[in-house]
Backbone bond lengths (Angstrom), bond angles and torsions (degrees), N, CA, C in turn:
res aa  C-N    CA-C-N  psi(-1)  N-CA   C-N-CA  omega(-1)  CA-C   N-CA-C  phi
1 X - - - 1.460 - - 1.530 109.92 -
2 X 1.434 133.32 146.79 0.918 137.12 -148.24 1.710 94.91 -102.96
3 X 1.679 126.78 133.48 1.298 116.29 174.78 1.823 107.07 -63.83
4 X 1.273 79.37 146.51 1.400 105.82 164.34 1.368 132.72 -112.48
5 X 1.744 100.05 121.49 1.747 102.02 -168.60 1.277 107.32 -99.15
6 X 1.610 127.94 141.78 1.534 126.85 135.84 1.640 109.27 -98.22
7 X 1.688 104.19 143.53 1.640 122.96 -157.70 1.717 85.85 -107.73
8 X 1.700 120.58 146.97 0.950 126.86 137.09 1.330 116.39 -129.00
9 X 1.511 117.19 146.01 1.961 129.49 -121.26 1.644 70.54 -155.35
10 X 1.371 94.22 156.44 1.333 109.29 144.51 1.730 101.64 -157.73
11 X 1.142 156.14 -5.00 1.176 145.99 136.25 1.677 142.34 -105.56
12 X 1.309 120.23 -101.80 1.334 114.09 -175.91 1.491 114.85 -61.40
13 X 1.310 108.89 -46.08 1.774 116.04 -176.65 1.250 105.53 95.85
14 X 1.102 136.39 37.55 1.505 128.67 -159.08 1.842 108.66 -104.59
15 X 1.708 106.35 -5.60 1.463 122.06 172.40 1.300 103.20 -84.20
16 X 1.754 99.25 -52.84 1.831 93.13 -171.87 1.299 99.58 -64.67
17 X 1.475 135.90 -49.60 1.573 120.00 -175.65 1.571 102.09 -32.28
18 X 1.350 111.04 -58.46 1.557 106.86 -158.48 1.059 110.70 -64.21
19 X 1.444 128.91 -21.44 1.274 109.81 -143.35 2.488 83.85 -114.81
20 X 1.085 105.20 2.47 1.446 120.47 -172.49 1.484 90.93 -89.55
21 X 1.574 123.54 -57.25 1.473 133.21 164.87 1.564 128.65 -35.15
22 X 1.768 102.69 -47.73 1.271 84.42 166.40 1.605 133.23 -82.99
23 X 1.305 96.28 -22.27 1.344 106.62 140.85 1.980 137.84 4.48
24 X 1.559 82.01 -80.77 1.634 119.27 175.88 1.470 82.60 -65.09
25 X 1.367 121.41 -67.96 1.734 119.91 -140.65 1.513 105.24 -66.06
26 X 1.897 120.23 -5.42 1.594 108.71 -168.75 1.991 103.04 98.65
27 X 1.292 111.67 -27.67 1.817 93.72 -153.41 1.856 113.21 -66.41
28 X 1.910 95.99 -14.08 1.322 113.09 173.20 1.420 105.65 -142.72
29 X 1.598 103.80 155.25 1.194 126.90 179.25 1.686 119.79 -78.68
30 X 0.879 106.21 -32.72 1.730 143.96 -175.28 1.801 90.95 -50.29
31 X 1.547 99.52 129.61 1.821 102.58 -176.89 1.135 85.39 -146.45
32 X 1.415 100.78 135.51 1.972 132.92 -164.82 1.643 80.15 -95.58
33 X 1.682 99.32 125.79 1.593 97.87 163.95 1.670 100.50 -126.36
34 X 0.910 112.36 36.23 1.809 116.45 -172.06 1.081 111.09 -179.59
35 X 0.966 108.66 159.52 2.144 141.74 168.93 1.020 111.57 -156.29
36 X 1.642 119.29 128.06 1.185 139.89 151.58 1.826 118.60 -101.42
37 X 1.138 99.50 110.89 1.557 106.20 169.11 1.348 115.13 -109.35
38 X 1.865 106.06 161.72 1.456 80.98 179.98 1.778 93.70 -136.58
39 X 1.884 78.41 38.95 2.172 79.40 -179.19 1.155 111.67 -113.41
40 X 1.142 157.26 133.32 1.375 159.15 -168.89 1.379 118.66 -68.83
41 X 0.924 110.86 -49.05 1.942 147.43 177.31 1.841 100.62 -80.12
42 X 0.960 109.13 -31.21 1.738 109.26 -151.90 1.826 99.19 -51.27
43 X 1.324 119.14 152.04 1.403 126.10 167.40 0.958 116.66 -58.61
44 X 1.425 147.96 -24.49 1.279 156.73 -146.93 1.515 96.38 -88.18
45 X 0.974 114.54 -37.36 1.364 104.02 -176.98 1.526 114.99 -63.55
46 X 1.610 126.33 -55.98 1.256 131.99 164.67 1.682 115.45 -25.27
47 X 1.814 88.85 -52.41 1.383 87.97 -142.35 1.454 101.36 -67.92
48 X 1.778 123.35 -29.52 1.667 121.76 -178.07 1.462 104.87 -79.29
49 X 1.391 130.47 -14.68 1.270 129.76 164.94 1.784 100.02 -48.45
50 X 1.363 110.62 -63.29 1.038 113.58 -153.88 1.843 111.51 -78.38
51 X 1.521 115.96 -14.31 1.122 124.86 -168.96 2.019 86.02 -79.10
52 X 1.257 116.35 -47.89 1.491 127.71 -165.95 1.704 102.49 -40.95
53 X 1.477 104.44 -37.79 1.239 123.00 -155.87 1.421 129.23 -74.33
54 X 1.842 79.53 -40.08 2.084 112.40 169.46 1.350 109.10 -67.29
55 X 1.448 102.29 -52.32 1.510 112.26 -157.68 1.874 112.24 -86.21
56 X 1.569 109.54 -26.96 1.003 109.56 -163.10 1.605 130.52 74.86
57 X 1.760 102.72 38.36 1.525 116.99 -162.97 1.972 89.28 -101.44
58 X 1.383 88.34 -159.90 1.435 103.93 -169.59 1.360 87.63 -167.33
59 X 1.745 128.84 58.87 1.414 120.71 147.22 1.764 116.36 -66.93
60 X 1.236 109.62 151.79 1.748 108.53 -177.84 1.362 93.83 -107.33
61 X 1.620 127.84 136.87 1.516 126.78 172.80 1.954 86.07 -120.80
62 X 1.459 96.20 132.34 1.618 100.43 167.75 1.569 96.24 -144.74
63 X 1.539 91.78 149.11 1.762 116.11 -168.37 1.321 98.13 -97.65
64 X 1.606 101.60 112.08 1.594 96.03 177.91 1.678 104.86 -130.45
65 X 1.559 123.54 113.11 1.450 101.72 -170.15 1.352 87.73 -153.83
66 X 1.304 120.52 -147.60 1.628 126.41 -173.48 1.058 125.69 -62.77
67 X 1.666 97.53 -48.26 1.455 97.93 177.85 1.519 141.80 -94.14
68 X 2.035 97.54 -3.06 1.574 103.51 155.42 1.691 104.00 -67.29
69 X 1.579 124.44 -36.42 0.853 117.12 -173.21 1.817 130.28 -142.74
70 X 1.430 96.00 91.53 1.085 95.94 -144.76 1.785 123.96 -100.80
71 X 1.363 110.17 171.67 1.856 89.82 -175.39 1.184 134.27 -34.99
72 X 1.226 103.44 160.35 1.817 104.71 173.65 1.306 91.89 -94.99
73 X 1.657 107.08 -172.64 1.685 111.30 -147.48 1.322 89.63 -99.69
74 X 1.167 119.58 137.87 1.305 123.18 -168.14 1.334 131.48 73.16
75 X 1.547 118.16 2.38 1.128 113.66 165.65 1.614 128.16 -93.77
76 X 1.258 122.25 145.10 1.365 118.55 -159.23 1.514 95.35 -114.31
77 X 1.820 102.65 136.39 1.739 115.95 -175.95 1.746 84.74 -124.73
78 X 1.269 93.09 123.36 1.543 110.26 169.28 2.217 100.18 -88.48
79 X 1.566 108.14 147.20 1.153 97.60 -166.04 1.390 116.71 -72.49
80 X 1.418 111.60 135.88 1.780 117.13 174.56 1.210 97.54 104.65
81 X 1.512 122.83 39.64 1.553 124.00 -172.63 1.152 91.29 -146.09
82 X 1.483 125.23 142.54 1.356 160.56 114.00 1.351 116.97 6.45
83 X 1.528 143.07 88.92 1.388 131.11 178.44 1.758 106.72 -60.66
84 X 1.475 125.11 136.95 1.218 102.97 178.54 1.646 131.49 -60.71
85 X 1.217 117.84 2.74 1.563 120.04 177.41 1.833 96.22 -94.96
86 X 1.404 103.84 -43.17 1.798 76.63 170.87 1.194 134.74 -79.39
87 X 1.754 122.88 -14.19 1.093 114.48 154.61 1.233 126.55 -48.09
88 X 1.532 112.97 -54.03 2.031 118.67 170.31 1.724 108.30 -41.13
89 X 1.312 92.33 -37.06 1.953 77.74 179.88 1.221 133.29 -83.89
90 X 1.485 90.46 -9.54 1.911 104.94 170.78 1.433 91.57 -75.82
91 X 1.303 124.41 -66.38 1.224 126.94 -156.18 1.471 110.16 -36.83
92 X 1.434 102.77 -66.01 1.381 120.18 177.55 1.225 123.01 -21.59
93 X 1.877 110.96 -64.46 1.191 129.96 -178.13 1.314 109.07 -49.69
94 X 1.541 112.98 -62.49 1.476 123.99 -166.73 1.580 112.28 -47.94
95 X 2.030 100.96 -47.05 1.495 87.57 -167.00 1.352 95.25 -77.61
96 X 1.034 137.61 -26.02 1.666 116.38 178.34 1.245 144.00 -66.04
97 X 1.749 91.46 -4.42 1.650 104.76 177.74 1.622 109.65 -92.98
98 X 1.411 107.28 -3.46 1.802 118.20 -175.20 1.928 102.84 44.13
99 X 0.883 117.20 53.12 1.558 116.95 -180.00 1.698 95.61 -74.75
100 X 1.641 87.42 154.57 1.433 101.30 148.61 1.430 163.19 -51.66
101 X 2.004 69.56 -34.46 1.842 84.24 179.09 1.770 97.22 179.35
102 X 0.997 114.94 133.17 1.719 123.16 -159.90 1.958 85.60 -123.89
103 X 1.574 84.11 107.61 1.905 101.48 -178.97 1.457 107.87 -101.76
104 X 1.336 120.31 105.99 1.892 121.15 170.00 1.655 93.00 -49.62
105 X 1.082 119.64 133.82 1.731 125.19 143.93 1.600 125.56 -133.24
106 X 1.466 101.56 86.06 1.727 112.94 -171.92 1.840 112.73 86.69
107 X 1.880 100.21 13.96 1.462 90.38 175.65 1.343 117.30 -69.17
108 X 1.459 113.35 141.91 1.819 99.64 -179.22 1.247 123.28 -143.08
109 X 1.476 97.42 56.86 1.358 111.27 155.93 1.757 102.31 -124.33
110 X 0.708 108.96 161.99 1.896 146.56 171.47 1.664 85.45 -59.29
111 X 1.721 109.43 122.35 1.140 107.55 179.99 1.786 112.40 -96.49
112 X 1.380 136.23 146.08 1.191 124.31 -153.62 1.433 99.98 -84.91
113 X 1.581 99.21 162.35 1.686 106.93 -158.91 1.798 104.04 -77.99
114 X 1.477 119.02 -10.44 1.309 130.77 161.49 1.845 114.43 -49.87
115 X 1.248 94.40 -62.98 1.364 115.11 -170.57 1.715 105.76 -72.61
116 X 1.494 118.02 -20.15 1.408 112.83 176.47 1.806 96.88 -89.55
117 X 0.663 113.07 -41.22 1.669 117.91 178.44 1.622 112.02 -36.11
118 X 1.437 96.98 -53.86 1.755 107.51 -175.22 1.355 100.88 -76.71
119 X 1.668 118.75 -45.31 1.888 93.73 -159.08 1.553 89.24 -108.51
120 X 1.557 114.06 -41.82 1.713 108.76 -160.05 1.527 110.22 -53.76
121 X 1.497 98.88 -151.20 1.499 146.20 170.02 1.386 108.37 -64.41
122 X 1.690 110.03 100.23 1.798 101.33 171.63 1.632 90.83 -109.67
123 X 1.238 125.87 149.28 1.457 135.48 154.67 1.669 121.77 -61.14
124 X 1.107 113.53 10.66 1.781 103.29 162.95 1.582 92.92 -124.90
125 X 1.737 136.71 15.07 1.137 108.84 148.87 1.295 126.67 -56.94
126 X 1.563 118.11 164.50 1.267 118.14 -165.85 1.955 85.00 -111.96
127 X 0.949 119.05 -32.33 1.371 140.69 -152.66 2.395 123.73 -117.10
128 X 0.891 100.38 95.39 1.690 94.42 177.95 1.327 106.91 -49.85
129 X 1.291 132.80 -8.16 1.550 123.11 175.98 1.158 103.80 -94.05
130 X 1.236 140.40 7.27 1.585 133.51 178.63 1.261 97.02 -82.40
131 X 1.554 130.74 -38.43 1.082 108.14 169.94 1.664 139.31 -99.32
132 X 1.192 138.47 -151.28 1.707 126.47 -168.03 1.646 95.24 -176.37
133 X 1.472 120.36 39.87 1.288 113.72 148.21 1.324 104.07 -143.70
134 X 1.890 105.66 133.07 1.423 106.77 -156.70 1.680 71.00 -133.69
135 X 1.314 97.48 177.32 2.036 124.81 -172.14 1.338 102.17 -154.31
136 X 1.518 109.72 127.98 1.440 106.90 168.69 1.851 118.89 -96.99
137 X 1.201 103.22 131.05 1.476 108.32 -176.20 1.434 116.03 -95.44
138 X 1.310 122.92 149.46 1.569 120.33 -177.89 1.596 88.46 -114.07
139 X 1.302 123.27 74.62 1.534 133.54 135.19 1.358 105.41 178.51
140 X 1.159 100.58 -163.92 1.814 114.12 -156.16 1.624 90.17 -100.69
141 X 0.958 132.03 148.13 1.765 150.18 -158.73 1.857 105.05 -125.65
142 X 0.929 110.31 113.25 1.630 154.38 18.59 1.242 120.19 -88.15
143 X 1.410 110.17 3.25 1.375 89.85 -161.08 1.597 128.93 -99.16
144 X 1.237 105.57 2.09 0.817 126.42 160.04 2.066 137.79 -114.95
145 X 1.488 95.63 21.16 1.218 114.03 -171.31 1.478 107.26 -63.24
146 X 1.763 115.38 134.07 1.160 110.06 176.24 1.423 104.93 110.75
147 X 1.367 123.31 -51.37 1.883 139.58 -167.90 1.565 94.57 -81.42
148 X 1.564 102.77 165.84 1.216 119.38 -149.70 1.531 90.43 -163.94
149 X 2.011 101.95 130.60 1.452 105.21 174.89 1.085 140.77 29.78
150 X 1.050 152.72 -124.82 1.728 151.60 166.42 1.475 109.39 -38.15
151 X 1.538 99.78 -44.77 1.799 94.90 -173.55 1.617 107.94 -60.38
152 X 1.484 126.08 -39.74 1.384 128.16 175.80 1.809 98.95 -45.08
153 X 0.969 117.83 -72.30 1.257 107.38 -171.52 1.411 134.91 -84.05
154 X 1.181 106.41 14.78 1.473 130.28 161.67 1.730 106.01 -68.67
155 X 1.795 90.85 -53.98 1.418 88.54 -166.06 1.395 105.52 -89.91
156 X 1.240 145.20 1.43 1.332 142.59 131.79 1.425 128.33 -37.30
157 X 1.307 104.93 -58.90 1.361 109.26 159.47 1.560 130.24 -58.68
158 X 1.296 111.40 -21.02 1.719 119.23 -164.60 1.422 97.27 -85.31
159 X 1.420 110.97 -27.02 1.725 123.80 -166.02 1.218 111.66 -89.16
160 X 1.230 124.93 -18.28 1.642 129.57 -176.18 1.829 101.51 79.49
161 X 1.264 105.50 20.23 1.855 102.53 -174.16 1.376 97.09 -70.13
162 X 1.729 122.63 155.52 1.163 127.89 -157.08 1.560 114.37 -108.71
163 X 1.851 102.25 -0.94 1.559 126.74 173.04 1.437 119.22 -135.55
164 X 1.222 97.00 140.96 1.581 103.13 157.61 1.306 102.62 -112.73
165 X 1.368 116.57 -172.22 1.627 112.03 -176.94 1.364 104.76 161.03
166 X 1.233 122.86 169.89 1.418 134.30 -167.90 1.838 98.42 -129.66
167 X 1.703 101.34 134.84 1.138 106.68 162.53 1.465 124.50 -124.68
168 X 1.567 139.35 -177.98 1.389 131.81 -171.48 1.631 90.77 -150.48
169 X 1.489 114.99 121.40 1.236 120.08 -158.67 1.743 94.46 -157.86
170 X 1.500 91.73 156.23 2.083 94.59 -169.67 1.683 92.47 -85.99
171 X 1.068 92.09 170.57 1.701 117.63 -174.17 1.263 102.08 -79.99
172 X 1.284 131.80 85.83 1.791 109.39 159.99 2.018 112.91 -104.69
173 X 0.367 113.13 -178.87 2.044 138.14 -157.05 1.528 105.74 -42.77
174 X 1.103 103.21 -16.00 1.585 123.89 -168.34 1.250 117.36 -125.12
175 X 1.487 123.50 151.10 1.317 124.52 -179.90 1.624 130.14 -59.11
176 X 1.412 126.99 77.48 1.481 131.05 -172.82 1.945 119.69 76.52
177 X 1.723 87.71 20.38 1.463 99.93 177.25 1.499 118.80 -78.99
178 X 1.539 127.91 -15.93 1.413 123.75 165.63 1.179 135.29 -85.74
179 X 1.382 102.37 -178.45 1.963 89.58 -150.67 1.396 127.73 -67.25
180 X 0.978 128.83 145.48 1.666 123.76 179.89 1.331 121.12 -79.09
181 X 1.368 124.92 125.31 1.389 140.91 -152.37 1.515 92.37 -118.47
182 X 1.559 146.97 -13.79 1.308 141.95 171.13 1.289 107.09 -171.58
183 X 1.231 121.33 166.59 1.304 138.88 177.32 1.531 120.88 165.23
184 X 1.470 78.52 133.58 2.186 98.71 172.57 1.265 122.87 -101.02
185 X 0.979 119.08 172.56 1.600 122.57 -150.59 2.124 84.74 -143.39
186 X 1.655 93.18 124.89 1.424 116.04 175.10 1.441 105.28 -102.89
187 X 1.294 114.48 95.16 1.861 100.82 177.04 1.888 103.56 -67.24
188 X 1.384 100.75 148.05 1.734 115.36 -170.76 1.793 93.45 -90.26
189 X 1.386 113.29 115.82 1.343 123.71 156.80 1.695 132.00 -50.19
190 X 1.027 124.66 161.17 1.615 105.16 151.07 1.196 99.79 -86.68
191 X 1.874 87.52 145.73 2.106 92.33 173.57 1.582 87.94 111.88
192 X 1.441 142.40 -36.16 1.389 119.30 -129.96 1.490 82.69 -77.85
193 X 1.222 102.18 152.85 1.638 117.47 147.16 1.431 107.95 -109.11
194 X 1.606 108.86 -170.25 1.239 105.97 179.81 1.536 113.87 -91.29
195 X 0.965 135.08 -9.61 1.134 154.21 150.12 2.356 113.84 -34.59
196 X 1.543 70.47 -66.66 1.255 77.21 -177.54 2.080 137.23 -91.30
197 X 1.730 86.60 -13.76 1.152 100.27 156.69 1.699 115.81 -63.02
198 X 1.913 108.61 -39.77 1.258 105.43 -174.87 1.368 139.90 -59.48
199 X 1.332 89.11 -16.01 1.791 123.55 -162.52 1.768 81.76 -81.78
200 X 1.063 145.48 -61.17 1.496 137.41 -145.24 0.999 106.07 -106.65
201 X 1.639 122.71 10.59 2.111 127.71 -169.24 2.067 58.06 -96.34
202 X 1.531 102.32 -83.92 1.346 102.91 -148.10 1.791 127.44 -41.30
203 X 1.344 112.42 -15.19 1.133 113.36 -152.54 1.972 87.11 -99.54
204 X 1.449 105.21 -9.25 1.482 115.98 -172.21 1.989 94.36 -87.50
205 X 1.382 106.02 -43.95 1.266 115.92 173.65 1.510 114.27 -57.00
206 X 1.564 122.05 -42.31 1.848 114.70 175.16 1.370 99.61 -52.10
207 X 1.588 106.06 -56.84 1.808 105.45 -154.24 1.425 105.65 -54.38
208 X 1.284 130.59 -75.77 1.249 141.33 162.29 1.604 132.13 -5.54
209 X 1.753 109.03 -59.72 1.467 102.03 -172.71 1.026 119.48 -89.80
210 X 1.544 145.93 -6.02 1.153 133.24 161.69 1.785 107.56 -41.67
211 X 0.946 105.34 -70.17 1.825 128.40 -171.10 1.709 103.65 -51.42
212 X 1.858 92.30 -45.98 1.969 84.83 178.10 1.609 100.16 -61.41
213 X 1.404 111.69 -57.13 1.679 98.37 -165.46 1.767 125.09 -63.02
214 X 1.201 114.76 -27.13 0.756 142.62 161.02 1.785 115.67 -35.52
215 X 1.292 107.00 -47.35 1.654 124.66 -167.69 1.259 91.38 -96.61
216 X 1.382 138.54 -35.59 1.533 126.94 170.51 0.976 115.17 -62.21
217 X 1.534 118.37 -67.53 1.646 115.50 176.06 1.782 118.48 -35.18
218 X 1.106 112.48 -41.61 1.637 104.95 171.14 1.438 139.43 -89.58
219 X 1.914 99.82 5.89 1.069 122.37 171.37 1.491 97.23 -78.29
220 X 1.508 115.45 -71.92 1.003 122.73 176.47 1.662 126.87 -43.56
221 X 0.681 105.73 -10.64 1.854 122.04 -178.84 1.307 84.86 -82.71
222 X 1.148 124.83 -62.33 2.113 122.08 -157.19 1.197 87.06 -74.03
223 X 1.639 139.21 -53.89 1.336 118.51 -175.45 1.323 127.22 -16.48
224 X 1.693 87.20 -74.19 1.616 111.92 -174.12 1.443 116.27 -47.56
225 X 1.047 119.09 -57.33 1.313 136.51 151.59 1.550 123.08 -9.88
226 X 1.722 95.27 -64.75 1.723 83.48 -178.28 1.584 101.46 -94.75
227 X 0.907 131.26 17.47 1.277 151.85 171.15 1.738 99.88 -45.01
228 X 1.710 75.43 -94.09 1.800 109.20 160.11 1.570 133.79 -41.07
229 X 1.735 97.18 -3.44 1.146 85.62 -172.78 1.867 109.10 -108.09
């Protein structure tokens, strides 16, 4: 049976395109049956409209964020956080779609500690295949834990570090604090800016994660497996 992905996006979509493409092209087995965004405006929506259209798919994109669902009275959302009714509706969704494996790509909010419980990173696993929510990062981990887009390679660049790079690591409670399951290494040019370092982390990130996620999900399959057995 072919894994099954749910995507969480929050702008252009230009990973899930890629990573939906190779898809189409054969290089993975892995078939996107969802998107969760939580931007109103975001490109992502166009862009799987328009992938549905080429390919003849049936991905579902639904907008789920504060203001489809928003605080209760008196409850306080610090920014880049999860109101607790939209976390329940991720949750909801996710466990009802029984996926394989639920991949962050450019989500950017703080995922709720509900929703890491069920798919992420718990600390009495013994095992990274116990869990099935992974996030792709545009730098190398730790060292860039916490940073975001340009700022990653700002502060690569500010440091004299001799890589940028992309990693693929499970979701635990904290911002890009669980364990790392892959990662590439961007050697820093002369000349780079952050601009242009960013351009070759990400374009290192299309090639790459189909195949990284791809190799987890069937790691994790034998896990379970001898688990059960």
């Amino acid at each position: 049976m072919k894994p099954r992905l749910a995507i969480l996006a929050s702008g252009e979509g230009t990973t899930a395109e890629a990573f939906i493409r190779a898809g189409q092209r054969g290089d993975t087995a892995c078939v996107v049956e969802l998107v969760i965004c939580n931007r109103k405006q975001a490109g992502i929506f166009d862009r799987i409209k328009r992938l549905n259209q080429e390919f003849g798919l049936k991905i579902k994109v639904q907008l789920i964020n504060s203001v489809t669902h928003p605080p209760a009275a008196g409850e306080t959302v610090r920014p880049g956080r999860q109101t607790e009714a939209e976390e329940a509706a991720i949750l909801d969704i996710l466990k009802g779609g029984n996926f394989d494996l639920i991949a962050q790509m450019g989500y950017m909010k703080l995922t709720g500690p509900l929703i890491v419980r069920e798919f992420g990173w718990r600390t009495e696993y013994a095992s990274v295949y116990q869990a099935r929510l992974v996030n792709t990062h545009p730098g190398l981990l730790p060292e860039t834990m916490g940073l975001y887009g340009d700022q990653i390679q700002r502060y690569v660049l500010d440091n004299d570090l001799p890589y940028g790079g992309q990693s693929l690591h499970v979701v635990a409670d904290g911002y890009d604090d669980g364990p790392v399951i892959a990662e590439h290494k961007v050697p820093v040019e002369t000349g780079d800016t952050p601009a242009s370092l960013f351009e070759r982390v990400q374009a290192v990130e299309k090639q790459f994660l189909p195949h990284d996620i791809e190799t987890f999900i069937m790691a994790r399959r034998e896990y379970l497996k001898e688990s059960e057995s």
